[in-house]
Wavefront OBJ file of the C-alpha trace (Angstrom):
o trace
v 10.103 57.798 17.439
v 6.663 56.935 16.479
v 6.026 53.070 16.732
v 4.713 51.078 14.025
v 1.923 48.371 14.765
v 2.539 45.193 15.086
v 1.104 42.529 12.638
v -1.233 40.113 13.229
v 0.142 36.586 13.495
v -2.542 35.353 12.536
v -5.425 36.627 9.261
v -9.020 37.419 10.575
v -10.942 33.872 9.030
v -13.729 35.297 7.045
v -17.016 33.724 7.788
v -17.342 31.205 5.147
v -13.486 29.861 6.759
v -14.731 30.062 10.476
v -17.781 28.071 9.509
v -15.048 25.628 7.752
v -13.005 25.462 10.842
v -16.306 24.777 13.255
v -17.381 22.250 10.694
v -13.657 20.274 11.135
v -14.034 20.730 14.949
v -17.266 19.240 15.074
v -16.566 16.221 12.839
v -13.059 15.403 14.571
v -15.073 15.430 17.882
v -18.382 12.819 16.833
v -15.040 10.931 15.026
v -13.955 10.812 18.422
v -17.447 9.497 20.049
v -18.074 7.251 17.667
v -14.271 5.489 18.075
v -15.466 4.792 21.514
v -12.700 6.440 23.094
v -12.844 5.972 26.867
v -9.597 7.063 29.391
v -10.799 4.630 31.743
v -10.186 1.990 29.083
v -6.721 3.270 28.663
v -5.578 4.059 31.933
v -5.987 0.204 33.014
v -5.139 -1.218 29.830
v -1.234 -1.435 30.946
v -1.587 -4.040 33.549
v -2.866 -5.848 31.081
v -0.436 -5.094 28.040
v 2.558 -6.272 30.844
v 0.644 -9.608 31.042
v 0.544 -9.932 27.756
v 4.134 -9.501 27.284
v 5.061 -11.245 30.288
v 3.274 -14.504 28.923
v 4.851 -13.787 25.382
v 8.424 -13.580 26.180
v 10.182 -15.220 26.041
v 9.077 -16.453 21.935
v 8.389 -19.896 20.623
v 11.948 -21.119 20.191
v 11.159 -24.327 19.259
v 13.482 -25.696 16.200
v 9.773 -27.409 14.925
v 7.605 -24.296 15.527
v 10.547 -22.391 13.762
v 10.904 -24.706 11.080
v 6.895 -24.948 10.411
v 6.545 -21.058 11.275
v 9.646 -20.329 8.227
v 7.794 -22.492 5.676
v 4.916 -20.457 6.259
v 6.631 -17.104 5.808
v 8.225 -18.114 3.182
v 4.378 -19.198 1.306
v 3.670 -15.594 2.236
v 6.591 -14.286 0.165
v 5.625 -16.142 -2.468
v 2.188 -15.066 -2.352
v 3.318 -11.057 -1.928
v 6.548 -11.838 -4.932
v 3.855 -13.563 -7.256
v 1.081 -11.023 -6.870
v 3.271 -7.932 -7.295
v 4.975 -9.111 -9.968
v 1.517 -9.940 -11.932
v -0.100 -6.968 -10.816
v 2.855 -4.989 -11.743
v 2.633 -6.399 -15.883
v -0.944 -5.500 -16.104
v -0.901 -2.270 -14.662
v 0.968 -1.197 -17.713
v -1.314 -1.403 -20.074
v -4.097 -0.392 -18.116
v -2.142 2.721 -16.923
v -1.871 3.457 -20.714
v -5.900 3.676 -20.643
v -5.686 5.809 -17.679
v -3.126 8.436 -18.592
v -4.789 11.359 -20.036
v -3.403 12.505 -23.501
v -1.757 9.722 -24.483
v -3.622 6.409 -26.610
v -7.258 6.801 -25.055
v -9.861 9.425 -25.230
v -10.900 11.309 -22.052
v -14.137 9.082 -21.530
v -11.803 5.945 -21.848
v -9.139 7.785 -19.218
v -12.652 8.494 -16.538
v -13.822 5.332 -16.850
v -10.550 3.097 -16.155
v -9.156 5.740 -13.514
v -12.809 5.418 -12.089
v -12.150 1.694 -11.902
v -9.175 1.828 -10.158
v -10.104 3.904 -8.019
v -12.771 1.489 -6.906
v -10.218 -1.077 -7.066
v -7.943 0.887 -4.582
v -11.166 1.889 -2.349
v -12.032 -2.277 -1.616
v -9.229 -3.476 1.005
v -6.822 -6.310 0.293
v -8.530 -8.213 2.839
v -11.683 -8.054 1.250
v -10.289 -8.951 -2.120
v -8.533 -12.247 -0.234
v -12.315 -13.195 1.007
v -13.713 -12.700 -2.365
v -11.102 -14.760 -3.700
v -11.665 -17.283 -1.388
v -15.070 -18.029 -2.050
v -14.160 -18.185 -5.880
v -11.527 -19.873 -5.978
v -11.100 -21.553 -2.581
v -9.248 -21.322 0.398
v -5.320 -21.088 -0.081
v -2.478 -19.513 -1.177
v -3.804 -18.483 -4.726
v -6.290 -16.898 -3.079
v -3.973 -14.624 -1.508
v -2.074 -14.218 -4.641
v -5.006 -13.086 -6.557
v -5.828 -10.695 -3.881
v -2.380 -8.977 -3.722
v -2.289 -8.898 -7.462
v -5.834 -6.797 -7.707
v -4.823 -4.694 -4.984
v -1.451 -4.022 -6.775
v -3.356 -3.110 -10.299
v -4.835 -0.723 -8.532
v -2.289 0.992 -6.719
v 0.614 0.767 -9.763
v -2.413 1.105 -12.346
v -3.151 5.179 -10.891
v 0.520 6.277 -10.377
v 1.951 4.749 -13.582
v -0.526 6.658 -15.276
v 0.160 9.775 -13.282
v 4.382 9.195 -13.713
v 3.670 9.192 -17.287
v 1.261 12.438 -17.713
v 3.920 13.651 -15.517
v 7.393 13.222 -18.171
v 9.057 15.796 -19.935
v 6.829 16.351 -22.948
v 9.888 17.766 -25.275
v 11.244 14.116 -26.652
v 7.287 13.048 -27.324
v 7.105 16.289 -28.850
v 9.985 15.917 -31.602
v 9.033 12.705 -32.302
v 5.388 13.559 -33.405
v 6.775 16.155 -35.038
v 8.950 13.613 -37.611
v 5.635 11.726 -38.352
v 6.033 9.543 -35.611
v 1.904 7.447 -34.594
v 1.028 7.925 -30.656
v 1.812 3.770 -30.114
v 5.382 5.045 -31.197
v 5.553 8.192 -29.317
v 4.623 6.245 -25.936
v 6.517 3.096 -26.747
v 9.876 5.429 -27.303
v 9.230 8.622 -25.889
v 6.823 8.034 -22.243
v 7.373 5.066 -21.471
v 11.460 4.973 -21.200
v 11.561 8.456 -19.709
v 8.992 7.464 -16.593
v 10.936 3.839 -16.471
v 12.330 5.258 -12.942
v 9.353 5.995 -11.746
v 7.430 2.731 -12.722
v 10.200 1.073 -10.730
v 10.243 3.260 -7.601
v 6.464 2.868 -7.817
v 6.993 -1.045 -8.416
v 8.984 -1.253 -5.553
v 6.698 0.732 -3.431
v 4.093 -2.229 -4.437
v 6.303 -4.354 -3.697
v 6.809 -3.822 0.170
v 2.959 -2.820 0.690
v 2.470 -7.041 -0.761
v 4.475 -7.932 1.726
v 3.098 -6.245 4.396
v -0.873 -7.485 3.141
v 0.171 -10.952 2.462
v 1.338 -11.461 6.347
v -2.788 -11.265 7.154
v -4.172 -12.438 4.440
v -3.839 -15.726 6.240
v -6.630 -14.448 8.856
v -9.339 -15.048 6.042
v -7.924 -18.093 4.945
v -5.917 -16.773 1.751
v -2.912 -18.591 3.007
v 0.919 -17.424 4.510
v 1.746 -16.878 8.230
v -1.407 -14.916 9.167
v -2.787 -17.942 10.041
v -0.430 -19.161 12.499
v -0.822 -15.599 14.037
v -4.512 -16.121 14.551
v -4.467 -19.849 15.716
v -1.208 -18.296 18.443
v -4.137 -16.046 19.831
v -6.938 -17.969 20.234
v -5.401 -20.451 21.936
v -3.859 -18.434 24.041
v -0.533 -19.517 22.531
v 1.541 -16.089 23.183
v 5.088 -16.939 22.870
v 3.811 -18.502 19.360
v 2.182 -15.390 18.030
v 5.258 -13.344 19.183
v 7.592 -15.319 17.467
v 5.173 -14.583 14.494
v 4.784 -11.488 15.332
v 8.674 -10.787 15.281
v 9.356 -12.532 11.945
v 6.430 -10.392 10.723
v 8.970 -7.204 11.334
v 12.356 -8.418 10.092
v 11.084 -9.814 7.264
v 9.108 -6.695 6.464
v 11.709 -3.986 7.730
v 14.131 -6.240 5.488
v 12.268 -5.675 2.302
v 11.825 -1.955 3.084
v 15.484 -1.602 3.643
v 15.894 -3.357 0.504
v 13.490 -1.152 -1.653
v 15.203 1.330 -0.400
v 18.717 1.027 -1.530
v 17.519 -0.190 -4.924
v 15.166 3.409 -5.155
v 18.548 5.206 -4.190
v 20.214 3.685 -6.408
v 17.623 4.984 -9.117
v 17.509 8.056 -8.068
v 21.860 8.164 -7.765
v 21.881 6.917 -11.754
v 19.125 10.086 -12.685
v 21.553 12.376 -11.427
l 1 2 3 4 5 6 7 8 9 10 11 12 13 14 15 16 17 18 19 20 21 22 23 24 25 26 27 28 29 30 31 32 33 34 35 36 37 38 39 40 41 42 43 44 45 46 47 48 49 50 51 52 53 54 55 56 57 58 59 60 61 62 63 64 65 66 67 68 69 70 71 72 73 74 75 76 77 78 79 80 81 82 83 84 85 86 87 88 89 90 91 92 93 94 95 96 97 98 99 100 101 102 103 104 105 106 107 108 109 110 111 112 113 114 115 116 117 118 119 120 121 122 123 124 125 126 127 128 129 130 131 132 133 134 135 136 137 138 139 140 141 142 143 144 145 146 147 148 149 150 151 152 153 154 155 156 157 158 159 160 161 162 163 164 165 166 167 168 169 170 171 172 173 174 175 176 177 178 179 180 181 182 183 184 185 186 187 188 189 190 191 192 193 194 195 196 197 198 199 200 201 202 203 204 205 206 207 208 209 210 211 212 213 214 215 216 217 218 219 220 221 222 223 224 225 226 227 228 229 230 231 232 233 234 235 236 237 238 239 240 241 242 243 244 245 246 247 248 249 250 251 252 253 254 255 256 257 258 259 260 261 262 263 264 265 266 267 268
């Protein structure tokens, strides 16, 4: 019985490809020089990591720390709720300018999805200290910030979830006469509904998760009672923080979650 060769697992790269693949070995590796990786670092970093939790636990139980410590989580809801919900409104119309094909030329449709994207590239952080020095330290600071950073995430996918609907029902109605405002307003926009909200909610939960540091720069919520619990060397503070940080989070994850199920339970 004659045998018949075996395949090769793996394609021959042609040279242009091997040249890729040298080029992505070389650029993780000066990624990893310039992160100043070091093994001596890392190997005697856990003595000091059991310290740390040895001085943190157990947390700041304190019924005043708690109380102040809940007020202030609850100014960083506020600041994520208010922001989201603000930056959620005007992403609509802007997403309108960004979708291609639908109200907008294509110039119009490069130069707002341009501006997002710069919007998206400029960290929330950054947009809490630019806030601060316009409008002053606190919480509207913060609120401002969340609500750029949410324009620009919602802004991109709400245009994308509506380039992305079922063109048949826009379709018929152009076809009775129907203007593009009218096609969008009955047509796009209720068919990618679901998706704005998934997308909303998505928005939602990354707030949250800014708004607990926006504090660090002054913007207002908990952040700041994180950074005064470390440099004073205040540990079982800044893990009580620390641990309100993650149920408070996780909760509003779990929460976004059953709502998006429930979305995606009524589509089916």
């Amino acid at each position: 019985m004659t045998s018949l060769p075996v395949p090769n697992r793996f394609e021959r790269p042609s040279a242009f490809a091997f040249l890729g693949y040298a080029a992505a070995i070389v650029i993780i590796l000066w990624a990893f020089a310039g992160s100043g990786v070091s093994i001596d670092k890392i190997t005697s970093s856990p003595p000091r990591f059991i310290d740390f939790i040895d001085r943190a636990f157990p947390p700041n139980t304190d019924p005043k720390v708690l109380t102040r410590l809940g007020w202030k989580m609850l100014e960083t809801l506020q600041i994520a709720f208010a922001g989201a919900v603000i930056g959620v409104i005007l992403s609509l119309p802007i997403s309108l300018l960004a979708a291609r094909g639908l109200i907008a030329g294509a110039w119009v449709n490069q130069i707002v999805r341009t501006s997002l994207g710069f919007v998206r590239a400029v960290p929330d952080i950054a947009w809490a200290l630019v806030f601060v020095v316009a409008v002053g330290l606190g919480p509207f600071a913060g609120m401002l910030a969340i609500a750029v950073d949410t324009i620009g995430f919602c802004g991109r996918f709400f245009a994308d979830d509506m380039e992305a609907v079922e063109k048949g029902p826009a379709e018929s109605l152009t076809a009775t006469g129907a203007n593009q405002l009218d096609v969008v307003a009955c047509a796009t926009i209720p068919a990618a509904s679901p998706a704005f909200i998934s997308t909303g909610l998505f928005a939602l939960e990354k707030a949250v998760r800014s708004s607990t540091i926006l504090g660090l720069v002054g913007a207002g919520g908990i952040g700041i009672e994180l950074k005064v619990g470390f440099d004073l060397f205040d540990y079982p503070t800044a893990m009580t923080v620390i641990l309100m940080i993650a149920v408070v989070v996780i909760g509003i994850e779990q929460l976004s979650g059953w709502v998006r199920s429930r979305i995606i339970g009524e589509q089916r």
